[in-house]
PyMOL commands that place a pseudoatom at each C-alpha (Angstrom):
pseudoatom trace, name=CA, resn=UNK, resi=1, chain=A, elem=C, hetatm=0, pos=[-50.162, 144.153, -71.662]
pseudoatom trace, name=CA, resn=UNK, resi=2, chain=A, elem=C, hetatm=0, pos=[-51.109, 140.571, -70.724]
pseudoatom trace, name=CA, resn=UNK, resi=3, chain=A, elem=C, hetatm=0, pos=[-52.257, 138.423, -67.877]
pseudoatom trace, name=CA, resn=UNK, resi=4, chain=A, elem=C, hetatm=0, pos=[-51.835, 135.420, -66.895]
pseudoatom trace, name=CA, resn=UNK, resi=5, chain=A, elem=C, hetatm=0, pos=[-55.435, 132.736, -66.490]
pseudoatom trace, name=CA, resn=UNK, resi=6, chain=A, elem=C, hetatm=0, pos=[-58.149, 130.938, -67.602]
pseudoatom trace, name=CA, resn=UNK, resi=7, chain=A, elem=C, hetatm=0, pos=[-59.884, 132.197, -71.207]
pseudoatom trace, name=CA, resn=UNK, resi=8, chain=A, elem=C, hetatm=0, pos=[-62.626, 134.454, -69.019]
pseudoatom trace, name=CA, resn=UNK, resi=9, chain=A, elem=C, hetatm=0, pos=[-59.913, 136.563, -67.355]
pseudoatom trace, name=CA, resn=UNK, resi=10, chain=A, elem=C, hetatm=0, pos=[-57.240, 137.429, -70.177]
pseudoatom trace, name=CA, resn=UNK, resi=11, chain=A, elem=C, hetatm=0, pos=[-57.574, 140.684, -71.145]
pseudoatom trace, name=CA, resn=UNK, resi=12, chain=A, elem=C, hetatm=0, pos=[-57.654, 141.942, -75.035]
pseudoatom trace, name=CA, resn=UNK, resi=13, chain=A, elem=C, hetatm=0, pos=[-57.304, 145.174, -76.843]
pseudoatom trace, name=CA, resn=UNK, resi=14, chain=A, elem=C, hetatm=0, pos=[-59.003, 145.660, -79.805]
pseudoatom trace, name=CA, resn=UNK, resi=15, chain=A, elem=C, hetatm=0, pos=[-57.851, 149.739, -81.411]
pseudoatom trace, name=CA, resn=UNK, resi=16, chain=A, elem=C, hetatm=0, pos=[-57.239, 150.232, -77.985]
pseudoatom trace, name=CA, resn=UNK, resi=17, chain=A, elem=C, hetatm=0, pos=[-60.369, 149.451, -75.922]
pseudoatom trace, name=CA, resn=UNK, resi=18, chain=A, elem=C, hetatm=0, pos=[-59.816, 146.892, -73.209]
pseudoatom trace, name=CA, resn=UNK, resi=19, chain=A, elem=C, hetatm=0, pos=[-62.098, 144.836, -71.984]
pseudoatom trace, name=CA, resn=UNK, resi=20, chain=A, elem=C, hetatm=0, pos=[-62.125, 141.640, -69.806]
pseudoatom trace, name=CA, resn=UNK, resi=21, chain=A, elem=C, hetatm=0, pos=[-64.469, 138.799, -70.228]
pseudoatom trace, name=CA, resn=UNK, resi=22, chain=A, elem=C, hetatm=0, pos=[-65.366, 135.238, -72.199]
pseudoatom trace, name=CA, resn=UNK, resi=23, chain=A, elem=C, hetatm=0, pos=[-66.599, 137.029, -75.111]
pseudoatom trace, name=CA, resn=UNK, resi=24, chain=A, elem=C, hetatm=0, pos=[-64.809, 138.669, -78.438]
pseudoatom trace, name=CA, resn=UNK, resi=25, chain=A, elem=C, hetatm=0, pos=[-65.561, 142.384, -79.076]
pseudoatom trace, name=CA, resn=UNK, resi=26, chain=A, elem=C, hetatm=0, pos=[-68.364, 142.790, -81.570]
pseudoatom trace, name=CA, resn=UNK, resi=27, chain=A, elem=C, hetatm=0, pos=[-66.812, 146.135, -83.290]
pseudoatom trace, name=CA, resn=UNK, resi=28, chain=A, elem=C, hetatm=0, pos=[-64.207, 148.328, -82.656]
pseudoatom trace, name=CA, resn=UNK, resi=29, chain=A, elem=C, hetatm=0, pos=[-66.097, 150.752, -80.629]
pseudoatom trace, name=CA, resn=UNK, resi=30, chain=A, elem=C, hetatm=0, pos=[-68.278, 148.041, -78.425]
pseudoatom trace, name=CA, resn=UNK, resi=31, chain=A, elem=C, hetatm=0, pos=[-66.371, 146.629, -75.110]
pseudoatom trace, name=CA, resn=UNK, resi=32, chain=A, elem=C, hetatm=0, pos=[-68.085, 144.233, -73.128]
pseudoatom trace, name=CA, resn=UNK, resi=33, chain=A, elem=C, hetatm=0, pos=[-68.321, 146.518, -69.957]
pseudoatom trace, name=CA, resn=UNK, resi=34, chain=A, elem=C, hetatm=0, pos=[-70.902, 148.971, -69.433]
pseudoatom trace, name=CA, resn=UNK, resi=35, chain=A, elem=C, hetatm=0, pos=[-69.115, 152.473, -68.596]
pseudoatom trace, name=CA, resn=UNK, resi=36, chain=A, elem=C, hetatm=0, pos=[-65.682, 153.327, -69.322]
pseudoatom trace, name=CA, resn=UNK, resi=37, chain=A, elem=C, hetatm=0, pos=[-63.683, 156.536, -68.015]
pseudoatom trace, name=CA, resn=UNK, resi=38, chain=A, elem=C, hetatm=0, pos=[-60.609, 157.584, -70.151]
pseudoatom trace, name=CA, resn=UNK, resi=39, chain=A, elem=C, hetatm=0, pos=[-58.595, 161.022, -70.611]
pseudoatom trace, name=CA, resn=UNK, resi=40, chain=A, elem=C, hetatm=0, pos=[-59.792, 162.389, -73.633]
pseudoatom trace, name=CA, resn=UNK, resi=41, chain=A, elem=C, hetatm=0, pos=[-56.517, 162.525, -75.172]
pseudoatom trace, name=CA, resn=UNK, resi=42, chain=A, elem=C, hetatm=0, pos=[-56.278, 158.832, -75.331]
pseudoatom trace, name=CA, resn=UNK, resi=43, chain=A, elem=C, hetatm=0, pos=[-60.219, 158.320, -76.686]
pseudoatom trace, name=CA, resn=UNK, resi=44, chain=A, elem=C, hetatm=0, pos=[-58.557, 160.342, -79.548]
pseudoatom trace, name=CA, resn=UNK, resi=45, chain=A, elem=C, hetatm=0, pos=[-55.823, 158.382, -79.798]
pseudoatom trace, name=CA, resn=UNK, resi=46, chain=A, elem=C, hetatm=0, pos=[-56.883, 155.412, -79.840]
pseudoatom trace, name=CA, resn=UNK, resi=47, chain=A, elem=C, hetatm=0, pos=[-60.169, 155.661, -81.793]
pseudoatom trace, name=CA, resn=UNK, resi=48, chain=A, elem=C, hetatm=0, pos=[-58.694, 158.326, -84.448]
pseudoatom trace, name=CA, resn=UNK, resi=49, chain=A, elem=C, hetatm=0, pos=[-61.032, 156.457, -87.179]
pseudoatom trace, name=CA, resn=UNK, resi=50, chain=A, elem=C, hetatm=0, pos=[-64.116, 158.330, -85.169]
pseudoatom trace, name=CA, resn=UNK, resi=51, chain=A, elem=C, hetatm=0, pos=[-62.257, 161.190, -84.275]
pseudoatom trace, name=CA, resn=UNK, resi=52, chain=A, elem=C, hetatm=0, pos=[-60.419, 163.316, -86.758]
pseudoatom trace, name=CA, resn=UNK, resi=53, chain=A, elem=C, hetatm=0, pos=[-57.962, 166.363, -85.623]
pseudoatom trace, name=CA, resn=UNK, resi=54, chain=A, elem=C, hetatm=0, pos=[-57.516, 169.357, -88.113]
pseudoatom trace, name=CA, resn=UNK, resi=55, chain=A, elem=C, hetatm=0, pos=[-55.975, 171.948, -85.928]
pseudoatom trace, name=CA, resn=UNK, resi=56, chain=A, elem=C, hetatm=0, pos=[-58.218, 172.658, -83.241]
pseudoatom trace, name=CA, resn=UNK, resi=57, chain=A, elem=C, hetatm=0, pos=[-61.312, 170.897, -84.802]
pseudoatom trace, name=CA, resn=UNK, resi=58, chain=A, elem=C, hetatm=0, pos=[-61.953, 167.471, -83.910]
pseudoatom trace, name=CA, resn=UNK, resi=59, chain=A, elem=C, hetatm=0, pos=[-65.028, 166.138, -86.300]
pseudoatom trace, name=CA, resn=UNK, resi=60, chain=A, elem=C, hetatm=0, pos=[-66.562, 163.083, -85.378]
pseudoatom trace, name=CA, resn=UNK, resi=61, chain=A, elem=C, hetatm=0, pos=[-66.896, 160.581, -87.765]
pseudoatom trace, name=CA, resn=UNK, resi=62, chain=A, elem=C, hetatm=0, pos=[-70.321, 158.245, -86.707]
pseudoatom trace, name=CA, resn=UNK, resi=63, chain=A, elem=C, hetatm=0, pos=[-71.751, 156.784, -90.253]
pseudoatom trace, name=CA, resn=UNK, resi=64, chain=A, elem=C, hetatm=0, pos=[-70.208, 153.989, -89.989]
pseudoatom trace, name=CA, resn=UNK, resi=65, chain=A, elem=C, hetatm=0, pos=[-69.767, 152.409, -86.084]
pseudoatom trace, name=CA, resn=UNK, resi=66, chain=A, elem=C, hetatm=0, pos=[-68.473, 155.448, -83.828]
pseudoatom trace, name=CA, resn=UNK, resi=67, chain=A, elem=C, hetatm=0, pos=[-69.960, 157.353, -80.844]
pseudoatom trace, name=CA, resn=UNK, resi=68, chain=A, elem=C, hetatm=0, pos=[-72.867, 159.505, -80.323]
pseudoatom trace, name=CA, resn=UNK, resi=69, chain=A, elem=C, hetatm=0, pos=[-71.302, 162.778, -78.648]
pseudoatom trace, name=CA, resn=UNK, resi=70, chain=A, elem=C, hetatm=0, pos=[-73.121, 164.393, -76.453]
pseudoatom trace, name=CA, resn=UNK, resi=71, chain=A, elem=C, hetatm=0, pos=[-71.271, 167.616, -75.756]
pseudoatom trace, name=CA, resn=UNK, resi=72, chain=A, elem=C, hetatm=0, pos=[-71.249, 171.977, -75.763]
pseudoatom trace, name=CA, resn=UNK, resi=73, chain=A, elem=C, hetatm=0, pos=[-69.608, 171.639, -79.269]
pseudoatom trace, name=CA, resn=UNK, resi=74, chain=A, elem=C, hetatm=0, pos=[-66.109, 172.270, -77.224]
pseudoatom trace, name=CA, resn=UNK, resi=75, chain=A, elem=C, hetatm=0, pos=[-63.722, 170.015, -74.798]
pseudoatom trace, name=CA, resn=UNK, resi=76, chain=A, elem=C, hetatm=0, pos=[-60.150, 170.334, -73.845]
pseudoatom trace, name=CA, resn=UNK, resi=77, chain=A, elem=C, hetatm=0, pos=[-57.536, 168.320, -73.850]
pseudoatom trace, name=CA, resn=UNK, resi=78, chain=A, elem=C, hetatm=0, pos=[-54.380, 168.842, -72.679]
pseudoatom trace, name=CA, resn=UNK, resi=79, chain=A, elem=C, hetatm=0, pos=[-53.522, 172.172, -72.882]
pseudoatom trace, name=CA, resn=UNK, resi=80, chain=A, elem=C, hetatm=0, pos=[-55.613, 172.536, -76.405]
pseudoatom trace, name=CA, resn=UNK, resi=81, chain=A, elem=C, hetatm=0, pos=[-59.521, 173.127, -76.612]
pseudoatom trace, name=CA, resn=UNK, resi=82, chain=A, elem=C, hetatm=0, pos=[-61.273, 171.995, -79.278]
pseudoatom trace, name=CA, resn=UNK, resi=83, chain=A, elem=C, hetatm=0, pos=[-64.156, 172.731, -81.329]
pseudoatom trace, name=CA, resn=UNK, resi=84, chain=A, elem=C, hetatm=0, pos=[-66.194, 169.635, -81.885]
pseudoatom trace, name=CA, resn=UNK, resi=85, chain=A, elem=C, hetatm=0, pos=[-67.654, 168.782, -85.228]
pseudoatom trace, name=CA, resn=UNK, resi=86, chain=A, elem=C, hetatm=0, pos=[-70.957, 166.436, -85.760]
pseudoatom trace, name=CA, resn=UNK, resi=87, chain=A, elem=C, hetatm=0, pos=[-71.974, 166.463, -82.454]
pseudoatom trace, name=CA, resn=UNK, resi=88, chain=A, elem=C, hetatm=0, pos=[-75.714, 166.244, -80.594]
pseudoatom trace, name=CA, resn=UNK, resi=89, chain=A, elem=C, hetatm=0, pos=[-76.442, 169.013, -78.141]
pseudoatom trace, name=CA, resn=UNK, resi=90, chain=A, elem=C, hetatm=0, pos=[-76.994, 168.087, -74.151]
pseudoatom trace, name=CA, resn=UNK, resi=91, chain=A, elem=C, hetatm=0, pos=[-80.930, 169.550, -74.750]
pseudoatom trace, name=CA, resn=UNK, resi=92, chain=A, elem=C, hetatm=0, pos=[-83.249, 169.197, -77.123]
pseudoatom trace, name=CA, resn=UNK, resi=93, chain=A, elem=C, hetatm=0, pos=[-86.455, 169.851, -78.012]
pseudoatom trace, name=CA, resn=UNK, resi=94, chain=A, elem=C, hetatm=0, pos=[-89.252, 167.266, -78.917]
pseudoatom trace, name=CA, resn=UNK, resi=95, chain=A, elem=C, hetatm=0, pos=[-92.100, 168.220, -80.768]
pseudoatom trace, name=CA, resn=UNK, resi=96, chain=A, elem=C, hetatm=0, pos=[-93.880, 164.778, -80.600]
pseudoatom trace, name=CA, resn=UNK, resi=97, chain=A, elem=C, hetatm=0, pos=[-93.559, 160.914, -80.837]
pseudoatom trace, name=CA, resn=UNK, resi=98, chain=A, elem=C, hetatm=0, pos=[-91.659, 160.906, -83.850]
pseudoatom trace, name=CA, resn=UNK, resi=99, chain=A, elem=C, hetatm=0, pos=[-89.101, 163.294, -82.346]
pseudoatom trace, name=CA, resn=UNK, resi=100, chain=A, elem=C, hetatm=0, pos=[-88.960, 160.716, -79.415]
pseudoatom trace, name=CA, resn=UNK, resi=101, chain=A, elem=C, hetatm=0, pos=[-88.664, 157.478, -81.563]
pseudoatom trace, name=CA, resn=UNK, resi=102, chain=A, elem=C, hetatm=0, pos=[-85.736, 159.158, -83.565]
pseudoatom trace, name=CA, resn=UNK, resi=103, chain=A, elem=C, hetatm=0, pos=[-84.236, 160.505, -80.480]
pseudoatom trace, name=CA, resn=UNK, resi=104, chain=A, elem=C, hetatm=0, pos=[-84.580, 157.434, -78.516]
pseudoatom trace, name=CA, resn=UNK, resi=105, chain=A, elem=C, hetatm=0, pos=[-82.976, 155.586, -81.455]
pseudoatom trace, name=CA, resn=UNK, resi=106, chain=A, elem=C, hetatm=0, pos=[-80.406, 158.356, -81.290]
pseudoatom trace, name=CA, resn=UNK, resi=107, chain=A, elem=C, hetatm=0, pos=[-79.129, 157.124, -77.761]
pseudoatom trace, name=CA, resn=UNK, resi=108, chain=A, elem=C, hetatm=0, pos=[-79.206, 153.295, -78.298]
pseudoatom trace, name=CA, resn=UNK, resi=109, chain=A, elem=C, hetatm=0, pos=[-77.810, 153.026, -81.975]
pseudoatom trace, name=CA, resn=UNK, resi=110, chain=A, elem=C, hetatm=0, pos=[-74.081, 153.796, -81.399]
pseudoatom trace, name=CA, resn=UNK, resi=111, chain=A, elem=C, hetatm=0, pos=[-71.754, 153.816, -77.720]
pseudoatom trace, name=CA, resn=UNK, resi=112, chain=A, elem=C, hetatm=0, pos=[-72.359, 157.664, -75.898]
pseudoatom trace, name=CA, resn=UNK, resi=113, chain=A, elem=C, hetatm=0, pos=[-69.681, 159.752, -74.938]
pseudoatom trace, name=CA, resn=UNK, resi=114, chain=A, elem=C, hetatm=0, pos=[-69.933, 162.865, -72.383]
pseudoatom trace, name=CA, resn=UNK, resi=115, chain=A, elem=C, hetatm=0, pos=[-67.024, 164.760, -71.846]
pseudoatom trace, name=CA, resn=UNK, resi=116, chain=A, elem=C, hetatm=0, pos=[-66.519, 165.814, -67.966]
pseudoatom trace, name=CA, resn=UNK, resi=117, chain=A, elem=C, hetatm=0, pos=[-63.791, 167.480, -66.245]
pseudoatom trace, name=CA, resn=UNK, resi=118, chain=A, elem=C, hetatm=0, pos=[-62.040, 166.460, -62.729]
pseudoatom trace, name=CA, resn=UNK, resi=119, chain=A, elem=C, hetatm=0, pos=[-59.656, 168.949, -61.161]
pseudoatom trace, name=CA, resn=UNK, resi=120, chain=A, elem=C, hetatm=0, pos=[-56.955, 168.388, -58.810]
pseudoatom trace, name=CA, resn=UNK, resi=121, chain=A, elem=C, hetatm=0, pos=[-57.233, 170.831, -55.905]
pseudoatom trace, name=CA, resn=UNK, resi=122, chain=A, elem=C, hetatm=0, pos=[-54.440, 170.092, -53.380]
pseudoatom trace, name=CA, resn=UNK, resi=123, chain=A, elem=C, hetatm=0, pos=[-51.305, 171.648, -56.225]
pseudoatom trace, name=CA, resn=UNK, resi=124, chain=A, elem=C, hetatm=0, pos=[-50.502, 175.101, -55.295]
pseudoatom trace, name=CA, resn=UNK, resi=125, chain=A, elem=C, hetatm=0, pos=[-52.221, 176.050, -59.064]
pseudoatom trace, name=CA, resn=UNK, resi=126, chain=A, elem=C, hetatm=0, pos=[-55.527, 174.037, -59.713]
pseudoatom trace, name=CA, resn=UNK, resi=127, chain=A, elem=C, hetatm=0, pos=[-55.856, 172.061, -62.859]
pseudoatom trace, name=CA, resn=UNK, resi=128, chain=A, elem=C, hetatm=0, pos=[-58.694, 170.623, -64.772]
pseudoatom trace, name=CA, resn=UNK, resi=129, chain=A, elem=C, hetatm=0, pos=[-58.474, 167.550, -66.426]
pseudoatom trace, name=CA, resn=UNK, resi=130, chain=A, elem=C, hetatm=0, pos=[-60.945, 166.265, -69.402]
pseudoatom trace, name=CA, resn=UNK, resi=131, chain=A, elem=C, hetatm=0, pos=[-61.974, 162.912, -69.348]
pseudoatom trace, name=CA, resn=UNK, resi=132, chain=A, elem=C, hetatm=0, pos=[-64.436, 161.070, -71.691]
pseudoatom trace, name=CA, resn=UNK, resi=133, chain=A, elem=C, hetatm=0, pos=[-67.142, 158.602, -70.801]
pseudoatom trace, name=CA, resn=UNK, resi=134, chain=A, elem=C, hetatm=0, pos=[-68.226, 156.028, -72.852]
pseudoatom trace, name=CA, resn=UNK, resi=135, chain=A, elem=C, hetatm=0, pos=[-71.601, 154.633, -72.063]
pseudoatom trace, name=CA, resn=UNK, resi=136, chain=A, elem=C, hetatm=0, pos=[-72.082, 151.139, -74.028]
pseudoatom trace, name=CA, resn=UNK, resi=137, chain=A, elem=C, hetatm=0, pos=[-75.799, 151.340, -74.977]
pseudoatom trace, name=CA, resn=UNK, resi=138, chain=A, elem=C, hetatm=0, pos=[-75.281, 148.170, -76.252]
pseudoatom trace, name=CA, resn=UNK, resi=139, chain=A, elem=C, hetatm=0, pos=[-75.136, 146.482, -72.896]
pseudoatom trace, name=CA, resn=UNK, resi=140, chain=A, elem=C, hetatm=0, pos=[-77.845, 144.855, -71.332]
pseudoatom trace, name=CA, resn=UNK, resi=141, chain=A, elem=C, hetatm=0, pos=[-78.054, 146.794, -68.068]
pseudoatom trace, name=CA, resn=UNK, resi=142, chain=A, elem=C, hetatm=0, pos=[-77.109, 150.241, -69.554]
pseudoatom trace, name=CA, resn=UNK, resi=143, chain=A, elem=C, hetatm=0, pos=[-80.146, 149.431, -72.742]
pseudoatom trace, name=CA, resn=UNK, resi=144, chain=A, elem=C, hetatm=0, pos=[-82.450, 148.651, -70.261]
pseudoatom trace, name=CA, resn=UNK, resi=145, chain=A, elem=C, hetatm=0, pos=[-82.132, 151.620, -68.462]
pseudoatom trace, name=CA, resn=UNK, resi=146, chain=A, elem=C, hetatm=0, pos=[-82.063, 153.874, -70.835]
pseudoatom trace, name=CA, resn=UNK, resi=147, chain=A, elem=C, hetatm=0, pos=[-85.594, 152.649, -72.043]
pseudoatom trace, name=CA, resn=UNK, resi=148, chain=A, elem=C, hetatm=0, pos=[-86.926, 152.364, -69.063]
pseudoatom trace, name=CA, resn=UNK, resi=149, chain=A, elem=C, hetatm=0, pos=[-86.149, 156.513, -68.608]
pseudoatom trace, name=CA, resn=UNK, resi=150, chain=A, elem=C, hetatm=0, pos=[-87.240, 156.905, -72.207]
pseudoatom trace, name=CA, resn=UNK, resi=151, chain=A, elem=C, hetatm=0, pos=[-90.652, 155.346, -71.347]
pseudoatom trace, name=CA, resn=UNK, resi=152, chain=A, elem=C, hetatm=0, pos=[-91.216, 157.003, -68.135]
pseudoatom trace, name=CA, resn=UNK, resi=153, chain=A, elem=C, hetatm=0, pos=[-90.425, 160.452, -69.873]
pseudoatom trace, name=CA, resn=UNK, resi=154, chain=A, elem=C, hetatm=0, pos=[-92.711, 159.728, -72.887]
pseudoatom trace, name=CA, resn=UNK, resi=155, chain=A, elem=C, hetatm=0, pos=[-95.614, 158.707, -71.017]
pseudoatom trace, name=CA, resn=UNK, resi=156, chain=A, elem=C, hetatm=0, pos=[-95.594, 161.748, -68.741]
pseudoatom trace, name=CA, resn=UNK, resi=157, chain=A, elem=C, hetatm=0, pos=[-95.612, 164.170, -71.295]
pseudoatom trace, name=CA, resn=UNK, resi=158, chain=A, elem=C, hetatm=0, pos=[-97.872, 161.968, -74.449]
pseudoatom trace, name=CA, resn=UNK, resi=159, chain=A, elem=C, hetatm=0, pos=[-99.353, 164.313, -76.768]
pseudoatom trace, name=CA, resn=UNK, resi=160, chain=A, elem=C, hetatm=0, pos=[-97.376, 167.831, -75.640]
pseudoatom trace, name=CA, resn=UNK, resi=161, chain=A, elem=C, hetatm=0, pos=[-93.930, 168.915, -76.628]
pseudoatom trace, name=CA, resn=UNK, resi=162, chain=A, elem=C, hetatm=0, pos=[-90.942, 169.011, -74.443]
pseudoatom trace, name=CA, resn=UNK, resi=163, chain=A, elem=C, hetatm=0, pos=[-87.465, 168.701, -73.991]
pseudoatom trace, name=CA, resn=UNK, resi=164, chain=A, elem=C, hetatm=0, pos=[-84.771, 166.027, -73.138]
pseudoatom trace, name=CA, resn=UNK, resi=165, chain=A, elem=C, hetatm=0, pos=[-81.443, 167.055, -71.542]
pseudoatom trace, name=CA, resn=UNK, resi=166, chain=A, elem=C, hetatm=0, pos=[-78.627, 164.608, -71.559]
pseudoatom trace, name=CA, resn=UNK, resi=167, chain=A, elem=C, hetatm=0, pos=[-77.399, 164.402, -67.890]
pseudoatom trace, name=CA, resn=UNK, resi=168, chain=A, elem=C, hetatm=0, pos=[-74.036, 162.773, -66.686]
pseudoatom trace, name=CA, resn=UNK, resi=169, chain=A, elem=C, hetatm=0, pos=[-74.491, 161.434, -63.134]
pseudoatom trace, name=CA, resn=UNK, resi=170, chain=A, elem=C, hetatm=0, pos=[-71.999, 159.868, -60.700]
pseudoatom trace, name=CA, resn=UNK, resi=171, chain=A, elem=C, hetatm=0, pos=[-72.769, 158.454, -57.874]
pseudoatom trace, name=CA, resn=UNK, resi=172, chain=A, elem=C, hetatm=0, pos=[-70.838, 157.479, -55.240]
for i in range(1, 172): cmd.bond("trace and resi %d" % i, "trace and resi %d" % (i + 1))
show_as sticks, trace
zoom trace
């Protein structure tokens, strides 16, 4: 693909990710935008370095670059479902300030991915379709925000345990 324009509006594709602005890409896994919304087929695809197929196992490779999945420990895609390797659950338990610090590290360290479904309702048989959503914690905005909830969460609860669950919002 490629457009036409000044330096700040040609788009590139680095392993697949595209993203629009002034800047080069930083790794392979960091865009310069702060959400992105793809089928999970293609996030497989395209970043097969961080996601490995072995029948219906996908593991997810995150030592070195990668994603920080946030997920049931299954998705489907296509007409396949997966089991997902090396993956953090959507709720878990904190049993102090260390907990939180790791945890909080957890989320800003690597790019998130949630896996959602959207189905079609207007066929004569239903279908569900998986998509992935990549949050770039690396953004400003999206960093930001994610401390600020971090900080609001911590200092309600200082000095007691409790538990975080990863939530996926839209908003329309």
């Amino acid at each position: 693909m490629s457009f036409k324009g000044n330096r700040s509006q040609v788009s590139r594709t680095v392993s697949g990710i595209v993203s629009i602005s002034s800047g080069e890409l930083h790794t392979l896994t960091t865009c310069n935008c702060e959400i992105a919304v793809l089928p999970v087929e293609l996030l497989f695809e395209l970043q097969s370095p961080y996601f490995q197929k072995n029948d219906n196992t996908i593991t997810v490779h995150n030592h070195e670059g990668g994603y920080s999945v946030f997920c049931d420990g299954k998705v489907e895609a296509g007409r396949e479902t997966y089991t997902i390797r090396n993956y953090i659950e959507r709720s878990n338990k904190l049993k102090g300030h260390a907990d939180y610090k790791d945890y909080r590290e957890t989320l800003l360290t690597k790019p998130i991915v949630l896996f959602t479904k959207a189905r079609k309702t207007n066929q004569e048989s239903p279908r569900d379709k998986a998509f992935a959503v990549i949050v770039n914690t690396r953004h400003p905005n999206i960093r930001a925000e994610i401390e600020k909830g971090m900080n609001n969460a911590i200092t309600s609860v200082w000095g007691e345990s409790y538990s975080l669950q990863t939530v996926l919002l839209f908003v329309s």
